[in-house]
C-alpha positions as CSV (number, residue, x, y, z in Angstrom):
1,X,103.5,116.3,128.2
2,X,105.9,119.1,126.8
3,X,108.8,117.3,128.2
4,X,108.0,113.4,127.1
5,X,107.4,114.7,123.6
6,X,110.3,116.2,123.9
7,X,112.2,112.7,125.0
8,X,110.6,110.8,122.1
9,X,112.0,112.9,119.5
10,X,115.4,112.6,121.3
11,X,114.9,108.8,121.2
12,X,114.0,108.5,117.5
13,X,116.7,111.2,116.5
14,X,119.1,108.8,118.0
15,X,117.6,105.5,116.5
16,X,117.9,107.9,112.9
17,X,121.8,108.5,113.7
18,X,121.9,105.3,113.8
19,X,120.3,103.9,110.9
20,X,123.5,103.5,108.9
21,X,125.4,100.9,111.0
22,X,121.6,99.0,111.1
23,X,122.4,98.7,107.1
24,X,125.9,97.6,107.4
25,X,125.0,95.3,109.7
26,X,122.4,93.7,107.3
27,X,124.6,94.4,104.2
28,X,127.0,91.8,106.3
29,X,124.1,89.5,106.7
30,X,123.5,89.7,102.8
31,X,126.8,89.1,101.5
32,X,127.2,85.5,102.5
33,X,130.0,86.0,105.6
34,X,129.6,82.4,106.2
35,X,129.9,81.3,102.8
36,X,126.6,79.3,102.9
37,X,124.7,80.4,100.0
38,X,121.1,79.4,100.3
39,X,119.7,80.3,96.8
40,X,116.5,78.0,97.6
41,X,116.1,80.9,100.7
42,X,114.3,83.9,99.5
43,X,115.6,87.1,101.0
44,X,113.2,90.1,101.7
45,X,115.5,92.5,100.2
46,X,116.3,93.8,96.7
47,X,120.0,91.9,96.3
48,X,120.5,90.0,93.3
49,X,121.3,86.0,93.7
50,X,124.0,85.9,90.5
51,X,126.1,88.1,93.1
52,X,128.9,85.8,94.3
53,X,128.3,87.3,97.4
54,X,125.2,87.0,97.7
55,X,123.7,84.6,100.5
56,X,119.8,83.7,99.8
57,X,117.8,84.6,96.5
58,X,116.2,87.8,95.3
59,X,112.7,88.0,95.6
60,X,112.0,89.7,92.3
61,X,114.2,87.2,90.5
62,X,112.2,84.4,91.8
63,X,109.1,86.4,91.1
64,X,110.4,86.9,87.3
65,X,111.6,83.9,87.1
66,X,108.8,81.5,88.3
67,X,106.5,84.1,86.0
68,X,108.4,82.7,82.9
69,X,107.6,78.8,84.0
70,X,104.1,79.5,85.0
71,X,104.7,78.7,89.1
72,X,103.2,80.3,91.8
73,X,105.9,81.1,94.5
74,X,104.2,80.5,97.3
75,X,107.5,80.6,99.4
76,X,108.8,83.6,98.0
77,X,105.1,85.5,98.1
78,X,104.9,84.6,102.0
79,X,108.2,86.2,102.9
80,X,107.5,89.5,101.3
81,X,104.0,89.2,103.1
82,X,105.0,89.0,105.9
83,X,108.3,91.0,106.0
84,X,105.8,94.0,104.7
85,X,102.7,93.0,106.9
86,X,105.6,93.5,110.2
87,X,107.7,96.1,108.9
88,X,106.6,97.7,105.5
89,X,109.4,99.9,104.0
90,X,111.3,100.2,106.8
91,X,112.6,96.9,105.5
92,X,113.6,99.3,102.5
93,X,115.5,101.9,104.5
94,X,117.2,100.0,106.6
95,X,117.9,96.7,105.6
96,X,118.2,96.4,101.7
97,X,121.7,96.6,100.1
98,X,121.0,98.6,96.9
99,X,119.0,101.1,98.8
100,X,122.2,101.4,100.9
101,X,124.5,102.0,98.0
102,X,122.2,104.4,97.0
103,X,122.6,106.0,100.4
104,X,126.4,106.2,100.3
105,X,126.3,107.4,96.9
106,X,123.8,110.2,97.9
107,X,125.8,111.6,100.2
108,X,128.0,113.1,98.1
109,X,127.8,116.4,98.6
110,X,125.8,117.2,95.0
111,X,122.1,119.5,94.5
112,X,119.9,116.6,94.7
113,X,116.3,117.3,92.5
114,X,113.1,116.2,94.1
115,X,111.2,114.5,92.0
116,X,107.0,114.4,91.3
117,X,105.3,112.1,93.9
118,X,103.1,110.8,90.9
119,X,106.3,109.3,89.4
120,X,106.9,106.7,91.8
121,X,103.3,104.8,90.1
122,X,105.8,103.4,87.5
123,X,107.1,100.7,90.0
124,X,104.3,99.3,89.5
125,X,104.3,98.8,86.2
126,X,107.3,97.5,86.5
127,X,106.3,95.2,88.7
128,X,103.1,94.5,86.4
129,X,104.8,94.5,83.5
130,X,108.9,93.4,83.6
131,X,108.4,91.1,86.3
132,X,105.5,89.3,85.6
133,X,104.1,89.7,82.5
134,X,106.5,90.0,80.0
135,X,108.0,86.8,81.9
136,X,105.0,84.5,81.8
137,X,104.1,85.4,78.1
138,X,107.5,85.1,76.7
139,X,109.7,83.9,78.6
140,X,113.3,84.8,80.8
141,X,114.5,85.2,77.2
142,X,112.9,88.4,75.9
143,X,115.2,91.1,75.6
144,X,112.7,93.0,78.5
145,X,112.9,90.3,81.0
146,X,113.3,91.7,84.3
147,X,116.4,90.1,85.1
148,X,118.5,91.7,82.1
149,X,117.8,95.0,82.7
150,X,117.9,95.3,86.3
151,X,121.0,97.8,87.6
152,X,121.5,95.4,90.8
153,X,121.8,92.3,88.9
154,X,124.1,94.4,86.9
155,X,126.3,95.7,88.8
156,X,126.1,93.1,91.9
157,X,126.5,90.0,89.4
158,X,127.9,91.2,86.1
159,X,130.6,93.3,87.2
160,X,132.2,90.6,89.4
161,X,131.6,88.1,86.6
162,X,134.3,90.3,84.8
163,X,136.4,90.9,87.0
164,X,136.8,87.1,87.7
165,X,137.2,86.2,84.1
166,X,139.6,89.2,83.4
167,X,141.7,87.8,86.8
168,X,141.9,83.8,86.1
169,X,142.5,84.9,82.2
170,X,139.1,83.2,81.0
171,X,137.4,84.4,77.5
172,X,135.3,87.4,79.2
173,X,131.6,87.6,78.6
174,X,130.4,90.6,78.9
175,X,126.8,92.1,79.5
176,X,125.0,93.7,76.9
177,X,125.2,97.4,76.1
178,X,121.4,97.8,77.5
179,X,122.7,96.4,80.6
180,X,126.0,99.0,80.7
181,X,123.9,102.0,79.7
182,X,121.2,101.6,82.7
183,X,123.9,100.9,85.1
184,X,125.9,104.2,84.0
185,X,122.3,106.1,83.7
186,X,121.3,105.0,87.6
187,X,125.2,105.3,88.6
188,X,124.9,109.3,87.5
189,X,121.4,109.7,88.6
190,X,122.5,108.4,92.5
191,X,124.0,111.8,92.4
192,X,121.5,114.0,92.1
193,X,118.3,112.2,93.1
194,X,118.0,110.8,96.8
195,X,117.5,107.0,95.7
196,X,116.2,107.2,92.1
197,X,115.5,103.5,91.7
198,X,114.0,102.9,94.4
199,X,111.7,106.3,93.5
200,X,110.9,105.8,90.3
201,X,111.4,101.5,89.3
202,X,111.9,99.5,92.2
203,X,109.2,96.8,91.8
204,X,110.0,95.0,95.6
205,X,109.3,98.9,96.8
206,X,106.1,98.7,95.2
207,X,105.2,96.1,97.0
208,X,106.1,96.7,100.7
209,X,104.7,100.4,99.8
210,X,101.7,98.8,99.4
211,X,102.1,97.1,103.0
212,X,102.6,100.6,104.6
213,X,99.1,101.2,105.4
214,X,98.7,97.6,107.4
215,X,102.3,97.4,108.8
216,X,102.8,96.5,112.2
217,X,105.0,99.2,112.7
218,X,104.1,102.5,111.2
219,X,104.6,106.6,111.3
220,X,102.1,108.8,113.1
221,X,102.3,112.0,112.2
222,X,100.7,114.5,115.5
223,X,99.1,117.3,114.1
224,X,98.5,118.4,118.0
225,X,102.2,118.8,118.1
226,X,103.1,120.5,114.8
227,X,103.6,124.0,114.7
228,X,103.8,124.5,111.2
229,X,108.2,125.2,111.4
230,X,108.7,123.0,108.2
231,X,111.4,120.9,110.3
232,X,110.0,118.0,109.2
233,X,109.9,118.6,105.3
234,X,113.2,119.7,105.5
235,X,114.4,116.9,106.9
236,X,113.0,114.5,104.6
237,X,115.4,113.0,102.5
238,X,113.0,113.1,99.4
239,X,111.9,116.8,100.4
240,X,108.2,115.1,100.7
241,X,105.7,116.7,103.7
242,X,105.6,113.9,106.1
243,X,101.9,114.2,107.2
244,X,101.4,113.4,103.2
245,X,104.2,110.2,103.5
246,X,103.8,109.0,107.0
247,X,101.6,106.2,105.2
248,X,102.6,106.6,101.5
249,X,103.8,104.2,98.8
250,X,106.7,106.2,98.4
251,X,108.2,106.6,102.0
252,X,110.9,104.1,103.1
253,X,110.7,105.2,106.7
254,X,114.3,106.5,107.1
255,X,113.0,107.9,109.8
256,X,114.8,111.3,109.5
257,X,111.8,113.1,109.5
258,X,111.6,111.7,113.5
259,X,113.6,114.5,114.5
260,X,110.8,116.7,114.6
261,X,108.3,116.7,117.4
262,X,105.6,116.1,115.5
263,X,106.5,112.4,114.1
264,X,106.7,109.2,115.6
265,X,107.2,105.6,115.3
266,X,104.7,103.2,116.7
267,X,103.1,100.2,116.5
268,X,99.6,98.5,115.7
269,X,98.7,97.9,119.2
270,X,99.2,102.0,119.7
271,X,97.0,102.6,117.2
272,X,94.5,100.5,118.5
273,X,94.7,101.4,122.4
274,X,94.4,105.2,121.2
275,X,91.4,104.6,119.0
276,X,89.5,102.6,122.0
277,X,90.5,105.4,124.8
278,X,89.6,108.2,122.0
């Protein structure tokens, strides 16, 4: 038993190694190598469509936007169902594109802060609030629709907007100062807090977080197998205790914490053939 435990945690420290190239292989997928851009093709992940790169829509944007006419999209609800109801946040740690950057940007060798667990509730009031309420009452025009103060749409659409303009000599519009001051503010924060929008706003986070517990694939955390050595805390990225976040809102399964005996990745049909043989 020693020994097979032993080889599953060699298994999923490799498939954590790994976990980078999986997001440049998806960051590939997003950024339209093919130059089809499908904007009527909802993505799953958090990648803004006003990117020229970018190669289907994001998810939130349709939410927000569809909020502001007052249309239920059905299409873009269904693939965030079921991306979460397979895969829950693993979709955020190792396919979306601005939890990547956030990645890259994190390992810069700064102190990174932890911050309160409670804190990542606000998604969802983001979610509640930018996305779909302040949409559907007012309009994409309110100065607090989702869309103009997002650092993605920012910094994914924005940003190459001017740099286009400034290149073919067009008049340059530029974003609004609310736009430049959350993209600076996020920008700084990437280097001290491991993935601080994602933590504290992400509203497509809040939603597969809320997937976790019914995902197809999950985290089991062994308390047979833990001997208390803090391995696993230590190597969460977000310095979290992973028999706390095995099926939290908050983790993205970045599967670091699988290095340690005590934590592996399985699947529904696991869970269910333990349950009927305990």
């Amino acid at each position: 038993m020693v020994s097979m435990a032993k080889e599953k945690s060699s298994r999923m420290a490799r498939l954590a190694r790994g976990r980078v190239w999986v997001q440049a292989a998806f960051l590939l997928a997003w950024l339209d190598p093919l130059m089809i851009r499908m904007h009527t093709i909802c993505g799953p992940v958090f990648h803004c469509y006003s990117c020229p790169w970018a190669t289907f829509a994001c998810p939130i944007g349709v939410l927000a936007n569809f909020s502001a006419f007052g249309i239920v999209p059905f299409a873009a609800i269904g693939t965030l169902l079921v991306a979460g109801a397979v895969f829950g946040s693993f979709v955020c740690g190792w396919a979306c594109p601005f939890g990547f950057l956030q990645d890259v940007v994190g390992w810069i060798p700064t102190r990174k802060f932890p911050l309160p667990a409670w804190l990542s509730g606000f998604r969802y009031v983001v979610l509640a609030v930018f996305v779909l309420a302040i949409p559907f009452v007012w309009g994409e025009g309110h100065p607090l629709f989702f869309c103009r103060l997002c650092p993605a749409g920012a910094l994914e659409g924005a940003v190459p907007n001017v740099a286009r303009l400034a290149i073919t000599g067009q008049p340059i519009v530029w974003p609004t100062a609310t736009k430049w001051i959350i993209l600076a503010v996020f920008g700084l924060a990437m280097l001290f807090v491991w993935r601080p929008w994602c933590t504290l706003f992400c509203p497509l986070g809040a939603i597969y977080g809320l997937l976790n517990h019914v995902s197809i694939f999950f985290l089991r955390f062994h308390r047979d197998s833990c001997r208390d050595c803090e391995l696993c805390r230590n190597l969460c990225l977000d310095r979290g205790r992973p028999e706390q976040r095995i099926d939290s809102m908050r983790c993205v399964r970045c599967l670091a914490c699988t290095k340690c005996r005590a934590v592996t990745v399985e699947t529904v049909l696991t869970r269910l053939d333990k349950d009927a043989s305990g």
